[in-house]
KESE-501375 format. One record per atom (N, C-alpha, C): residue number from 1; residue in one letter; atom name; x, y, z negated. Coordinates in Angstrom, 2 decimals. Layout:
# KESE-501375
<r NUM; "A"; "CA"; <X; Y; Z>>
...
END
This chain:
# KESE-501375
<r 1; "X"; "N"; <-11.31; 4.36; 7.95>>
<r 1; "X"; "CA"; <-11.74; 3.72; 6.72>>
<r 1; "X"; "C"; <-10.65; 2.81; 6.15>>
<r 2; "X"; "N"; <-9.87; 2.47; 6.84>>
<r 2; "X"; "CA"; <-8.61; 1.12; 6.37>>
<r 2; "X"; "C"; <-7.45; 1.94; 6.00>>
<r 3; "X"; "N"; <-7.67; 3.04; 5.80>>
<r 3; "X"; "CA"; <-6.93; 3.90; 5.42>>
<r 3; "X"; "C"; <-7.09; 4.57; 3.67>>
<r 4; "X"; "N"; <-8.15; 4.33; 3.83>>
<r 4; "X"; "CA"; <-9.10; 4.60; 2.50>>
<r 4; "X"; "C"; <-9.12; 3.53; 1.76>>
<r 5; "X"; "N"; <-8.69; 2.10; 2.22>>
<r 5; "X"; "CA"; <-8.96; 1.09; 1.85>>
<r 5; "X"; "C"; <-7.53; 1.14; 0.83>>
<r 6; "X"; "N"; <-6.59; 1.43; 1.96>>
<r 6; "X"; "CA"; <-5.07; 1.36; 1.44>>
<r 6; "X"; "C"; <-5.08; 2.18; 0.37>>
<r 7; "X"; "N"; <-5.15; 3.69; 0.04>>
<r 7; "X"; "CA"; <-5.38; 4.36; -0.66>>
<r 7; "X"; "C"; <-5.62; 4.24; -1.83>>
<r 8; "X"; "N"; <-7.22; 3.30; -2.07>>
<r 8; "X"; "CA"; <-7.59; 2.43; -2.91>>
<r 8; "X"; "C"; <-7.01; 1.63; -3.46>>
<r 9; "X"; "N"; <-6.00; 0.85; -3.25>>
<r 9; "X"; "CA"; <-5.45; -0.33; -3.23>>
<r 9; "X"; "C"; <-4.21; 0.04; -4.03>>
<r 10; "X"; "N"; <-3.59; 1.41; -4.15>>
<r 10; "X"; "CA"; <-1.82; 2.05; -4.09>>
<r 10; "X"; "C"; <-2.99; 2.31; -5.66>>
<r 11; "X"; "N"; <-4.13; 3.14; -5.52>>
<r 11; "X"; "CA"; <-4.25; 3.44; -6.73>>
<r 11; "X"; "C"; <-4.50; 2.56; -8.03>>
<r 12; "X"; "N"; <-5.31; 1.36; -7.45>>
<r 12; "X"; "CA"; <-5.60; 0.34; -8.16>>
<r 12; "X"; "C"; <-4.11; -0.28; -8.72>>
<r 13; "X"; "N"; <-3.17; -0.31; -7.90>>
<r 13; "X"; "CA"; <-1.76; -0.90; -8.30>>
<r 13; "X"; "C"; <-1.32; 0.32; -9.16>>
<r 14; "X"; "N"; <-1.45; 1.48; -9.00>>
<r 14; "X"; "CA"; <-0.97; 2.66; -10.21>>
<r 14; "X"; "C"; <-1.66; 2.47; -11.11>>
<r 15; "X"; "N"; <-3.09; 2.56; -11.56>>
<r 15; "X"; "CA"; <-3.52; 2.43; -12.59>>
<r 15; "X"; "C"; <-3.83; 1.18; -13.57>>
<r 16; "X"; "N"; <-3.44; 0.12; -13.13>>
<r 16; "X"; "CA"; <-3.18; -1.30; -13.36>>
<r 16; "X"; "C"; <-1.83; -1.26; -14.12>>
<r 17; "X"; "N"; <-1.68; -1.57; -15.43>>
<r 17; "X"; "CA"; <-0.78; -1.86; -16.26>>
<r 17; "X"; "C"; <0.23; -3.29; -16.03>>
<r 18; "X"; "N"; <1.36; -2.96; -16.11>>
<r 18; "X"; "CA"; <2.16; -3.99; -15.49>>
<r 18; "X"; "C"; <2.07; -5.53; -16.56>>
<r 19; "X"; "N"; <2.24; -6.49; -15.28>>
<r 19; "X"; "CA"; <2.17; -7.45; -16.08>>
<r 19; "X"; "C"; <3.57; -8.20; -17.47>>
<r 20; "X"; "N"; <3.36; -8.29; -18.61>>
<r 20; "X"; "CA"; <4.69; -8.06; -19.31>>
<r 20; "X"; "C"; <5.16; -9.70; -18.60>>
<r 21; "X"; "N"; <4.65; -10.68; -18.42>>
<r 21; "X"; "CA"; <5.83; -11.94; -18.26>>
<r 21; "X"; "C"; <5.03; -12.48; -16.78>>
<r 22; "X"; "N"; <6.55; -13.12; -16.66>>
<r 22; "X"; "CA"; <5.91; -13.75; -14.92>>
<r 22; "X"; "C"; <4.75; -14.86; -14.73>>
<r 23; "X"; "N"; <4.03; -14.77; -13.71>>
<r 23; "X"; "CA"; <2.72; -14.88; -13.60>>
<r 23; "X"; "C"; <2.31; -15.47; -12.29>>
<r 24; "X"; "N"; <1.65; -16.14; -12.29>>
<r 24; "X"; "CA"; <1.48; -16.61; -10.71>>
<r 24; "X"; "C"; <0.13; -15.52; -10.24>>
<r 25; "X"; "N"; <-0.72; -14.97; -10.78>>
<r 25; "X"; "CA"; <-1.55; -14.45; -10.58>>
<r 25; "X"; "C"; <-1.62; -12.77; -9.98>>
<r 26; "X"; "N"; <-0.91; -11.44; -10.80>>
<r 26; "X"; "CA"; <-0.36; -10.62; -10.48>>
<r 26; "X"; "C"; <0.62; -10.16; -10.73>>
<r 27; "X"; "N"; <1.10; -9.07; -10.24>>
<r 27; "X"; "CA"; <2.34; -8.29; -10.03>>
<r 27; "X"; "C"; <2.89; -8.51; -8.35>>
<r 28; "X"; "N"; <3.80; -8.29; -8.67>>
<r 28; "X"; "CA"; <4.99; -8.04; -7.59>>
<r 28; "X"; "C"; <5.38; -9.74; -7.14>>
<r 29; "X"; "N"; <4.74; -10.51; -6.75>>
<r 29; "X"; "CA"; <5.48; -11.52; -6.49>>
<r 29; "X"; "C"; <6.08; -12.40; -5.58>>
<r 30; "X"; "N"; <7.49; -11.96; -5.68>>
<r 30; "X"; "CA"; <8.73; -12.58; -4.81>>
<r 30; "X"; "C"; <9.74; -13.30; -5.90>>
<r 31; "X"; "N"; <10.35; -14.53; -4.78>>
<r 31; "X"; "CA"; <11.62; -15.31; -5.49>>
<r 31; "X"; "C"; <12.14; -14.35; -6.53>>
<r 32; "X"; "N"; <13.04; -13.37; -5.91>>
<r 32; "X"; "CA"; <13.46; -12.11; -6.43>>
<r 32; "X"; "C"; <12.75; -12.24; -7.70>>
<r 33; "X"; "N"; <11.70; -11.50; -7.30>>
<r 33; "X"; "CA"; <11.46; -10.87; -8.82>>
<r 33; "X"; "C"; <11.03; -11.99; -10.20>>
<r 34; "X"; "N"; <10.70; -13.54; -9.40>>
<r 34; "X"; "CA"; <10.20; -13.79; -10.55>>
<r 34; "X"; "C"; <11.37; -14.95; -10.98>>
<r 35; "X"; "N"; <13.07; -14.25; -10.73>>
<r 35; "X"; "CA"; <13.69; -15.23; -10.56>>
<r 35; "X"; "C"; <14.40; -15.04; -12.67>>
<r 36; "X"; "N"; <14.00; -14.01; -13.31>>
<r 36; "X"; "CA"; <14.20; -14.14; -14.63>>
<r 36; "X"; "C"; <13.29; -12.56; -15.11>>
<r 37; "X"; "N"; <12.93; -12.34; -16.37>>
<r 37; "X"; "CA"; <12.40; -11.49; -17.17>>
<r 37; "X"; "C"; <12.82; -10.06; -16.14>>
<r 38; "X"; "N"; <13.65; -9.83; -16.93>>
<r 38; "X"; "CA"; <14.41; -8.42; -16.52>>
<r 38; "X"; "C"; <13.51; -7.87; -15.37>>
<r 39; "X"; "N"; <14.41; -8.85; -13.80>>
<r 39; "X"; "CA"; <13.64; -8.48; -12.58>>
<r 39; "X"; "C"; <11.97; -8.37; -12.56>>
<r 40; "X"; "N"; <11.56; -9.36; -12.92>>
<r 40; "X"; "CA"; <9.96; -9.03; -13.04>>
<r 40; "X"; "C"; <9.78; -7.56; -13.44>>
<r 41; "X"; "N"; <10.60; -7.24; -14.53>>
<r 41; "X"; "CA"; <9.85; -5.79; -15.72>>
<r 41; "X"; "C"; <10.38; -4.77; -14.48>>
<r 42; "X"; "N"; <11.89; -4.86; -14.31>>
<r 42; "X"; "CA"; <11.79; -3.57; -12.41>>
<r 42; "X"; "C"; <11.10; -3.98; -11.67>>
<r 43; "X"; "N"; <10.86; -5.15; -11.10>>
<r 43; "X"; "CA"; <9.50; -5.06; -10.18>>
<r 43; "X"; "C"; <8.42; -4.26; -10.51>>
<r 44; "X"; "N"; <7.69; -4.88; -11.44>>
<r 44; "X"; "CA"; <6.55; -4.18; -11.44>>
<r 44; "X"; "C"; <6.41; -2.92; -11.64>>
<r 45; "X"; "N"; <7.91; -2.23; -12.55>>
<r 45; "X"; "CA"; <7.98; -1.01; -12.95>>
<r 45; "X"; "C"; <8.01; 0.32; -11.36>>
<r 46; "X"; "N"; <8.71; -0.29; -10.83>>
<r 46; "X"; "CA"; <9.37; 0.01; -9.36>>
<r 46; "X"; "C"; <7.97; 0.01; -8.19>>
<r 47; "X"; "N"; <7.22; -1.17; -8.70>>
<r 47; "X"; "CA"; <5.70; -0.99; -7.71>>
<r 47; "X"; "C"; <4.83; 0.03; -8.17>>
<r 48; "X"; "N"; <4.81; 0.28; -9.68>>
<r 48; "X"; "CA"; <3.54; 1.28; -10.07>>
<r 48; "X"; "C"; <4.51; 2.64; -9.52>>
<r 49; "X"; "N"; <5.66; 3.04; -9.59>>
<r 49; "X"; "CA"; <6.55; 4.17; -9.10>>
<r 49; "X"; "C"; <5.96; 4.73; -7.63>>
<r 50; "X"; "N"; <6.22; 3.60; -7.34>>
<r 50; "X"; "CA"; <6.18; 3.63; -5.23>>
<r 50; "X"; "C"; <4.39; 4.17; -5.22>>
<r 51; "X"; "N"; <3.66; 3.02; -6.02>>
<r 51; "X"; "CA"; <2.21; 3.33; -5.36>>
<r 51; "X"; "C"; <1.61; 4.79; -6.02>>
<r 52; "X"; "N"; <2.36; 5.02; -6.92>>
<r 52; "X"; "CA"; <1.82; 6.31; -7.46>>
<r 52; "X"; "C"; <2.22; 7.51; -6.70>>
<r 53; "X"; "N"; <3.48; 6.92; -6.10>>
<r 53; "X"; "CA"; <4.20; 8.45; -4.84>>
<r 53; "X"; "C"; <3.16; 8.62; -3.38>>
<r 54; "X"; "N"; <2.50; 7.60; -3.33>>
<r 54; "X"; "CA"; <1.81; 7.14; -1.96>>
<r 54; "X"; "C"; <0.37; 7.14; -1.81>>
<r 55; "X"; "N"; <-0.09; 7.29; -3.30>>
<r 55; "X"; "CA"; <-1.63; 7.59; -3.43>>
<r 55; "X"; "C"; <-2.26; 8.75; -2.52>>
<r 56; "X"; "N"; <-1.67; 10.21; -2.45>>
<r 56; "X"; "CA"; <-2.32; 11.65; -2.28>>
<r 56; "X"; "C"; <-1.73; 11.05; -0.67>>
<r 57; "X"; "N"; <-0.35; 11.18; 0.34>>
<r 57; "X"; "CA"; <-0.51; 10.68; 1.43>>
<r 57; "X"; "C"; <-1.42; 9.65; 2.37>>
<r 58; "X"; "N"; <-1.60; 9.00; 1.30>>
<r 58; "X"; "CA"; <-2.47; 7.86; 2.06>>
<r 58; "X"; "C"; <-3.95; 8.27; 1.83>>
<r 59; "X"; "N"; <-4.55; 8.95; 0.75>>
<r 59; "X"; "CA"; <-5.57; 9.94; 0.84>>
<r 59; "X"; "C"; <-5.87; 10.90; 2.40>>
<r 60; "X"; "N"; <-4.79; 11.76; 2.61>>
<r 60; "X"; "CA"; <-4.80; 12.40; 3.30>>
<r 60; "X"; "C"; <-4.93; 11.77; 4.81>>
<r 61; "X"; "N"; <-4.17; 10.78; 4.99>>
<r 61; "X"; "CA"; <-3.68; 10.65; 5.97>>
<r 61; "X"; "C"; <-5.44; 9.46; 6.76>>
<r 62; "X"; "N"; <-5.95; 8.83; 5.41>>
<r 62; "X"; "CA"; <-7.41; 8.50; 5.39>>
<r 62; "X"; "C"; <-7.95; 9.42; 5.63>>
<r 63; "X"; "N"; <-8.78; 10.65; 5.42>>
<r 63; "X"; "CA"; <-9.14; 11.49; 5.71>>
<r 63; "X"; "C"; <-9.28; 11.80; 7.19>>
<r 64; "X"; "N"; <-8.14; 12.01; 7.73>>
<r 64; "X"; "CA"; <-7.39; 13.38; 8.44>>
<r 64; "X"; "C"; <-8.06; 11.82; 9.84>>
<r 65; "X"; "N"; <-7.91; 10.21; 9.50>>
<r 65; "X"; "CA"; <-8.64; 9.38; 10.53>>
<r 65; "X"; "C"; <-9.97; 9.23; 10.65>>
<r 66; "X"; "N"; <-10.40; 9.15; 9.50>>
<r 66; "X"; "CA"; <-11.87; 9.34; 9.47>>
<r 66; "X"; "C"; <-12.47; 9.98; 10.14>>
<r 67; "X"; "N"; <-12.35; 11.76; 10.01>>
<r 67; "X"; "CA"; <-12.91; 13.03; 10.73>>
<r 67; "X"; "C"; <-12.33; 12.25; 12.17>>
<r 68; "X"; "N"; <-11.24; 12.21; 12.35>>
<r 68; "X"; "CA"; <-11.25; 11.76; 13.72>>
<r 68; "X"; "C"; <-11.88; 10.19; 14.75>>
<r 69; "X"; "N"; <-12.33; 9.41; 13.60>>
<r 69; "X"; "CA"; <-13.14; 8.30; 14.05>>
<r 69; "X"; "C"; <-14.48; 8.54; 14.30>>
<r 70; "X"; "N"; <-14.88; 9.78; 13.48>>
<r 70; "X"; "CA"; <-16.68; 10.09; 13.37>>
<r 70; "X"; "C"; <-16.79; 10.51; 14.90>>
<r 71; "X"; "N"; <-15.78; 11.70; 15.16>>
<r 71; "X"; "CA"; <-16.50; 12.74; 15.96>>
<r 71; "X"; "C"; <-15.90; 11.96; 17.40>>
<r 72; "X"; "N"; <-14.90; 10.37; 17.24>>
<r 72; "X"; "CA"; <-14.61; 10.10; 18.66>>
<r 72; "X"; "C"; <-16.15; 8.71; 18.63>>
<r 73; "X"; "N"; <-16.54; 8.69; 17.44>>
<r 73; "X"; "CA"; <-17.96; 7.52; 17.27>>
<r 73; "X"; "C"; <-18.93; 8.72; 17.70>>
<r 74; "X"; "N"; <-19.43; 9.43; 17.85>>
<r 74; "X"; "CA"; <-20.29; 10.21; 18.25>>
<r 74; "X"; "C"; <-20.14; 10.82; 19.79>>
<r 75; "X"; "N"; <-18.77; 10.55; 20.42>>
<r 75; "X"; "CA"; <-18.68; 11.65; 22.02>>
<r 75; "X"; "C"; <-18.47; 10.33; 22.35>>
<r 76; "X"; "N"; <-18.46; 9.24; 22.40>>
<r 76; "X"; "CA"; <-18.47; 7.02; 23.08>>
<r 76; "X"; "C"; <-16.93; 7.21; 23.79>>
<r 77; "X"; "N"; <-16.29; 7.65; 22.86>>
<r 77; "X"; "CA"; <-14.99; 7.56; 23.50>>
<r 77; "X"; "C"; <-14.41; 6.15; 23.01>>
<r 78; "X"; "N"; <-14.82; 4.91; 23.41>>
<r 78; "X"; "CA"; <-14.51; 3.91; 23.05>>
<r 78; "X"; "C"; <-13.22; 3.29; 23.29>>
<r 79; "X"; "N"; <-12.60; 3.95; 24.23>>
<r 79; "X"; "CA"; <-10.71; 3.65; 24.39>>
<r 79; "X"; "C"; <-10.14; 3.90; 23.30>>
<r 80; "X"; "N"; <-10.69; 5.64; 23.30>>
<r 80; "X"; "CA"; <-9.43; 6.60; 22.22>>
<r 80; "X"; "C"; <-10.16; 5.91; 21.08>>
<r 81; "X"; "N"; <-11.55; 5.98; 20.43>>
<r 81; "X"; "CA"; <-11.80; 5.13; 19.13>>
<r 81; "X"; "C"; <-11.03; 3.65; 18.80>>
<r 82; "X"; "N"; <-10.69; 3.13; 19.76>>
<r 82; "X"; "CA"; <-10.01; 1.47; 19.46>>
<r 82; "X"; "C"; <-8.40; 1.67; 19.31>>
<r 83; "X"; "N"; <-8.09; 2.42; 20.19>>
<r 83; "X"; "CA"; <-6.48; 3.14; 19.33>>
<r 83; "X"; "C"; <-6.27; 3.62; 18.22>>
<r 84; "X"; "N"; <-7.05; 4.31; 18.11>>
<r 84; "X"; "CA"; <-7.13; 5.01; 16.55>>
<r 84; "X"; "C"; <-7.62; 3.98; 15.82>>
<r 85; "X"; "N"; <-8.34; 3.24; 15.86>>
<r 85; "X"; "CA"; <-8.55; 2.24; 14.89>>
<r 85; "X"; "C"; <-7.05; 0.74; 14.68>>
<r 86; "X"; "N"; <-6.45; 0.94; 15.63>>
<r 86; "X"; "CA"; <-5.79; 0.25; 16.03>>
<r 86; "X"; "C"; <-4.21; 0.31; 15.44>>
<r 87; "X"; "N"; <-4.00; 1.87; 15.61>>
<r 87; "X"; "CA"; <-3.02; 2.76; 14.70>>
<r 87; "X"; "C"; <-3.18; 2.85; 13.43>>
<r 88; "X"; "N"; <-4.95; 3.10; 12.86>>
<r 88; "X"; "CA"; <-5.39; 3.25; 11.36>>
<r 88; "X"; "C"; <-4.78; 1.46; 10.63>>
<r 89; "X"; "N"; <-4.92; 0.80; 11.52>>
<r 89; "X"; "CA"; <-4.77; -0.34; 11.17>>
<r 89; "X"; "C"; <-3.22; -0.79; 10.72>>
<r 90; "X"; "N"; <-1.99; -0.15; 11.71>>
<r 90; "X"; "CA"; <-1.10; -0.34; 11.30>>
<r 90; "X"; "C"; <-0.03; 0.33; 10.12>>
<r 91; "X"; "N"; <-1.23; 1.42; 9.63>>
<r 91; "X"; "CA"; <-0.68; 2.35; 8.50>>
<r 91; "X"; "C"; <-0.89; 1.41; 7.22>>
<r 92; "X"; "N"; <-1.74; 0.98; 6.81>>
<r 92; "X"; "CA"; <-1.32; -0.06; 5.54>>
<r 92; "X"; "C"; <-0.54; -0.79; 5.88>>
<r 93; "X"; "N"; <0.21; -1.80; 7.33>>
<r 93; "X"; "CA"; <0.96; -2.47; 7.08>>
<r 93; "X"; "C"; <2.31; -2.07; 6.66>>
<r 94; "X"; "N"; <2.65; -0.99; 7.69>>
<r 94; "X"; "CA"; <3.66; -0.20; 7.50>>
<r 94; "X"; "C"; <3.99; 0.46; 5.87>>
<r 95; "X"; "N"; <2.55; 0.40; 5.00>>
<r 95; "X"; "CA"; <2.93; 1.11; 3.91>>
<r 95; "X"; "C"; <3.36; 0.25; 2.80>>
<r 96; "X"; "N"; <2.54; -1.02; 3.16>>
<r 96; "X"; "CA"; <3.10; -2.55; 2.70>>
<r 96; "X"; "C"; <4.17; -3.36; 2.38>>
<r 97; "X"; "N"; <4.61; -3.25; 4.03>>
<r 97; "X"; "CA"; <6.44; -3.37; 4.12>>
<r 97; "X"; "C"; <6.91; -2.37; 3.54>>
<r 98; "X"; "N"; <7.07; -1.25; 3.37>>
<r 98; "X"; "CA"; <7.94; 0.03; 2.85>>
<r 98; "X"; "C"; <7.89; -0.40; 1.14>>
<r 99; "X"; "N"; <6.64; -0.59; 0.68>>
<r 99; "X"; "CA"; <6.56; -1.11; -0.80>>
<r 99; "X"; "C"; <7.50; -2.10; -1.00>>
<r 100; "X"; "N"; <7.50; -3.28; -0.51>>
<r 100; "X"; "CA"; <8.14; -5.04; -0.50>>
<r 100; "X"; "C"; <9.72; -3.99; -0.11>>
<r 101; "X"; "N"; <10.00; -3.74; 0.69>>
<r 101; "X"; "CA"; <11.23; -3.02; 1.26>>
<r 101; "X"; "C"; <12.29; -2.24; -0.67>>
<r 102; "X"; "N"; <10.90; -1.22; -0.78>>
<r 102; "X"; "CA"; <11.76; -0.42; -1.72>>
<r 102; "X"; "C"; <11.64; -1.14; -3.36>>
<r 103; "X"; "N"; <10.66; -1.87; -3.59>>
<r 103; "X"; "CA"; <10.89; -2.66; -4.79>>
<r 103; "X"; "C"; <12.18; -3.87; -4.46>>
<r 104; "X"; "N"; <12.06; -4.56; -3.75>>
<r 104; "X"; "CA"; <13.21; -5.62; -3.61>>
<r 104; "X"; "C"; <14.60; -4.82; -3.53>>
<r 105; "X"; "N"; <14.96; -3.85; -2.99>>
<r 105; "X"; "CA"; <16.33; -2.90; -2.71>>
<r 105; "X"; "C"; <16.57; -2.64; -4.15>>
<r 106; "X"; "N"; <15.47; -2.23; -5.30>>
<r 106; "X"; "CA"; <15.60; -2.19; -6.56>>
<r 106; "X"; "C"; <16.38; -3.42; -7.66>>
<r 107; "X"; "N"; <15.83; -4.35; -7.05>>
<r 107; "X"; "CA"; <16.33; -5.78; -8.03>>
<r 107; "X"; "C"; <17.52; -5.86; -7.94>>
<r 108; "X"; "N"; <17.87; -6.51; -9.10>>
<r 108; "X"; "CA"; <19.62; -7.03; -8.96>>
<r 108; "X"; "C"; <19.44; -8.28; -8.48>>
<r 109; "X"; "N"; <20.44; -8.36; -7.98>>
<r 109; "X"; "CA"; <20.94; -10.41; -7.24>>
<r 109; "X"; "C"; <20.57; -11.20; -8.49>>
END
């Protein structure tokens, strides 16, 4: 399900119109980006990019845990269910950092 969550989240940031001036509220916000105009407009431009490439993977990849959380919640495999939940858990972070990672590599100094 935290996979589905992420999913949710990449799409909500794709279909969310960027914010035009810096903002304490949303967008992309790092020193970096909210350090003049310009950077803000590649930030945010650079976040709707990334989350729109990452929507259908993170779909899938929700999915593909789910089927495998039901049928290990139904045979009380409560080890292998807490790994997998455990792993499901570290796929949004990982997809998190990779976002912060490839928008900031974008900005100029």
């Amino acid at each position: 399900m935290v996979s589905f969550f992420n999913a949710l989240t990449f799409l909500w940031i794709a279909k969310t119109p960027p914010e035009k001036t810096i903002n304490t509220q949303f967008g992309f916000q790092t020193k970096k980006a909210k350090k003049n105009q310009k950077n803000w407009a590649i930030a945010q431009k650079e976040m709707i990019a990334y989350a729109e490439k990452v929507i259908l993977p993170s779909c899938i990849i929700g999915f593909c845990f789910l089927i495998v959380e039901v049928f290990l919640f139904f045979h009380w495999s409560e080890n292998k269910f807490a790994a997998v939940l455990l792993i499901e858990t570290l796929v949004p972070i990982i997809s998190y950092l990779k976002l912060y990672f490839h928008v900031s590599k974008k900005l100029p100094d």
